[in-house]
Structures are given as C-alpha cells and as structure tokens.
C-alpha positions in Angstrom: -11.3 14.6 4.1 -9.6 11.4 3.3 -11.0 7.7 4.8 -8.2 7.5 7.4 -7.1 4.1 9.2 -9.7 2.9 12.4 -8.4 4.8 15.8 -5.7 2.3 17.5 -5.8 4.2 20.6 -8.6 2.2 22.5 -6.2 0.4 24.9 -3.9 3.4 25.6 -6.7 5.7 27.4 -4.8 9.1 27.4 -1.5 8.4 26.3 -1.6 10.9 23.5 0.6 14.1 22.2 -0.8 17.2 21.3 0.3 19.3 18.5 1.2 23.4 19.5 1.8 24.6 16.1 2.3 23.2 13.1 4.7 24.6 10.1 4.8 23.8 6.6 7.9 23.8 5.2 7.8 21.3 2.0 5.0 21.0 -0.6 5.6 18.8 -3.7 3.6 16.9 -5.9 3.9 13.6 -3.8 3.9 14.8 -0.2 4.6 17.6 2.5 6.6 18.2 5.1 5.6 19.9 8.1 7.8 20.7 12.0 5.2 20.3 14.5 5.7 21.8 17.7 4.2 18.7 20.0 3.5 18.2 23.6 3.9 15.0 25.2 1.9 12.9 27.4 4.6 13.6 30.2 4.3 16.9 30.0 7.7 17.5 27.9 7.6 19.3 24.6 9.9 19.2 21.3 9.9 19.4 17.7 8.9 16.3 15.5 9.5 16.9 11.6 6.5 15.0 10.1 5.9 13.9 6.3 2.3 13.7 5.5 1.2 12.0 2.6 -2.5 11.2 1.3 -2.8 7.7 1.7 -2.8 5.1 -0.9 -4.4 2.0 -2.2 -2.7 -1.2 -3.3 -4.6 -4.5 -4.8 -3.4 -7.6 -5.3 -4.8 -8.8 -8.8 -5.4 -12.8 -8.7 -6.0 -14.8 -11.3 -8.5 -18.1 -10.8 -9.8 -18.6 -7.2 -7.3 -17.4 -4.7 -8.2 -20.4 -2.3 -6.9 -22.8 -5.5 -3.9 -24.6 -5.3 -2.9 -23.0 -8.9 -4.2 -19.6 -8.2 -2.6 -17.0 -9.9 -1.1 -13.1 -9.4 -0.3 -10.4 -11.3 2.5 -8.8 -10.4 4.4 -5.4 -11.8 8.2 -5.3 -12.1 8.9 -1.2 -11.8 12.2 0.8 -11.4 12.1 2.7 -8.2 14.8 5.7 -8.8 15.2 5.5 -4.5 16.3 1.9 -4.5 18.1 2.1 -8.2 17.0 -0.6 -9.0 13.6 -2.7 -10.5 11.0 -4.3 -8.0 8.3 -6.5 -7.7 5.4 -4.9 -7.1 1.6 -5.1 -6.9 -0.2 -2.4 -8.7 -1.1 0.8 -6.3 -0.9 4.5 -6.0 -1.7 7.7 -4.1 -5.5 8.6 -3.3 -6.8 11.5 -5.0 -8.6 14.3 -2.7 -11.4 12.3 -1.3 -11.5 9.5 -3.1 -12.6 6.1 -1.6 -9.8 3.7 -1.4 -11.1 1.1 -3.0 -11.9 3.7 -6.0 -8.1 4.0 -5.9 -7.3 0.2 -6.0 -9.7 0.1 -9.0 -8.0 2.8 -11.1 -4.8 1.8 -10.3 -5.5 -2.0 -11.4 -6.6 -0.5 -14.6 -3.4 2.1 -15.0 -0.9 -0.4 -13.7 -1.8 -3.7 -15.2 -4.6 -2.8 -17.5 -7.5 -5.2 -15.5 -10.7 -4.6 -14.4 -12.0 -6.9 -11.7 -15.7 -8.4 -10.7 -14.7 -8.0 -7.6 -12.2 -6.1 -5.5 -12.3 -6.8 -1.7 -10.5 -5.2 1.9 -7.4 -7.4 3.0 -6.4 -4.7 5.6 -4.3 -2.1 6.2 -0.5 -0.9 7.7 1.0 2.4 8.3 4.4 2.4 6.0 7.2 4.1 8.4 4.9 5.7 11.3 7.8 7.2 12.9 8.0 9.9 9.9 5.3 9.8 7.7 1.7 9.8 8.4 0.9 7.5 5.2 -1.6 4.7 5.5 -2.0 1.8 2.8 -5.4 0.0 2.5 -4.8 -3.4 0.5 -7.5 -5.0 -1.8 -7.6 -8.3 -3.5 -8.9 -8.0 -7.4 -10.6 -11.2 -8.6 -13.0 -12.1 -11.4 -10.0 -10.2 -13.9 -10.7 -8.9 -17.6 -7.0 -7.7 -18.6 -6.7 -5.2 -21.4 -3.4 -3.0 -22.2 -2.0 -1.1 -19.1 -1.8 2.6 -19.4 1.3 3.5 -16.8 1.9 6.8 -16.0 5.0 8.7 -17.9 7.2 8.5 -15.4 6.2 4.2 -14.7 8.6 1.8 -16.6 6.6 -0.8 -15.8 6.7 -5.0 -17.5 3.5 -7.4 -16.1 4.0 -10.9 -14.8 1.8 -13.4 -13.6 3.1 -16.0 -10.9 1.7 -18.8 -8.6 0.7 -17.2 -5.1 2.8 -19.7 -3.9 5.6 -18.9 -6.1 5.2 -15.3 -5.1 5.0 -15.9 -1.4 8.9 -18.1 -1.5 9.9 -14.8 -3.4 9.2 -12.7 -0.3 11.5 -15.6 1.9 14.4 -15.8 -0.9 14.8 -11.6 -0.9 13.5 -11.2 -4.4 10.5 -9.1 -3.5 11.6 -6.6 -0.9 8.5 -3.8 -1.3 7.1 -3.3 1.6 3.7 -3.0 0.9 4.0 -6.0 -1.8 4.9 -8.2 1.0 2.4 -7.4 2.8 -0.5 -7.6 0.8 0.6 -10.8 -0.9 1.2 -12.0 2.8 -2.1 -10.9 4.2 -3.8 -12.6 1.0 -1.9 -16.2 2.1 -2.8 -15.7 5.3 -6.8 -15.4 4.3 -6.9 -17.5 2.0 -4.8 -20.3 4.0 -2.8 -21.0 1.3 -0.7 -24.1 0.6 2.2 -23.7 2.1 1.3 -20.4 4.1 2.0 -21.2 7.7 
C-alpha cells in the first residue's frame, strides 16, 4: 500500500461519495483508468471516469544553504512529448510499489541529475488535477549535494542547469517555467526558506 496524502476531510463531517462498483478499463505502464459507479452525498448517483496513478516524488536539489542570498538549484530541462516542447523541471518520478517517497526523491535525484544529498527533507505535498486523477506529489528539498553523472532513463532527453533560487522563482512570473509541480516545489521552498525577494 502506498504512503497516501493526510485525510482533508476533517472539516467536511460526512460530506463524502461512495463508490458502487468500480471497472477497469485501461492498464498501461504509467497509469490506469477505471469508471466508477459513485453515489453522492445527496443521495444522486452517476458515473465518474477516474485515472489512478501511484504517486510520485519530486525534490528540489539546492546547492549552498537554501536560506543564502546566492543559494543555488539544480534544475532539468526535459522534452515532454504532451506539451511538444522542452521544460524546466526539477528531478522526480513515479513511486514504485511501496516504496517511501522520500526513497523516491532520493533515486530520482540520483537518475535525473546524478546527486546524492546529506540531506533530503518534506516541503509538502498537492494533488496534480484532482478532478481526474487520483495522483499525489510529495516534494523534498536535497541539500548537502555530491553530483556525479546522471543516468536518465531511455526515454529522458534530459540537459542539467543550475540557477539562483531567486532567478528560478522570476522564471515561474515571466512564463518560462510552466510545470506544475516545478512551480510548486520551487515555490513552497521560497516560501520556507523566506527567500529574498519571496513575498
């Protein structure tokens, strides 16, 4: 069983949909998709067509301190066949079959930009597109780096570049990194770590 996301149904006693049956009707190497027959809190029923996906990991690797005004991250640029295009990107990937996500950051530091960290600590964690997918990301900041030579999977066309957090964080307001989870992470790691110029 897979280390799911804390319950976020404490303030909404009862307000909750019940699955009737469940079908599978996709199963791929990356996810599955399944039509759940669901009924409603009002008493209603439908069909809700429902990816589910293992979860994921993604860690943002910092060079220096990250409170320092010239701290440091490493981030990938990847082409994503979806967007058809490359993207900025912090290194992160599915979780294997119960595998701690912080295993899963650590791997994937090591595949994706070839580090290994002293230190690899929680910065949270976001449901992607909860309206269609069940997939949950739990972010991590790497510190404390010893970089070796990435070893990307076959299907990864991956180049490594290190910028300023602050640097990176104007990237997110001037459209130049657009990933989701990239975004966030660096955003939650500004928001820790109160760096200059982080609101």
């Amino acid at each position: 069983m897979r280390e799911g996301p804390p319950d976020g149904s404490a303030g909404a006693p009862g307000i909750r949909a019940s699955t009737v049956a469940s079908r599978r009707v996709y199963s791929g190497r990356v996810l599955s998709l399944d039509v759940d027959e669901v009924r409603f809190p009002d008493g209603s029923a439908g069909s809700l067509e429902l990816i589910r996906h293992p979860g994921a990991a993604a860690v943002v690797p910092v060079i220096g301190d990250p409170r320092a005004a010239d701290a440091e991250v490493l981030l990938i640029r990847q082409f994503r066949y979806a967007a058809d295009r490359f993207l900025y990107e912090v290194p992160a990937g599915r979780l294997e079959p119960g595998e701690p996500p912080v295993d899963c950051a650590r791997r994937e530091l090591l595949e994706e930009a070839g580090c290994t960290a002293a230190a690899i600590e929680p910065l949270g964690g976001f449901y992607t597109t909860p309206g269609f997918i069940d997939e949950y990301i739990h972010a991590f900041v790497a510190t404390g780096l010893t970089r070796g030579a990435p070893a990307p999977e076959r299907d990864e066309f991956i180049t490594i570049e290190a910028h300023p957090l602050r640097r990176a964080l104007a990237m997110i307001d001037r459209g130049e990194i657009v990933d989701g989870k990239t975004m966030i992470a660096l955003l939650l790691l500004g928001r820790r770590e109160h760096a200059p110029g982080v609101g």
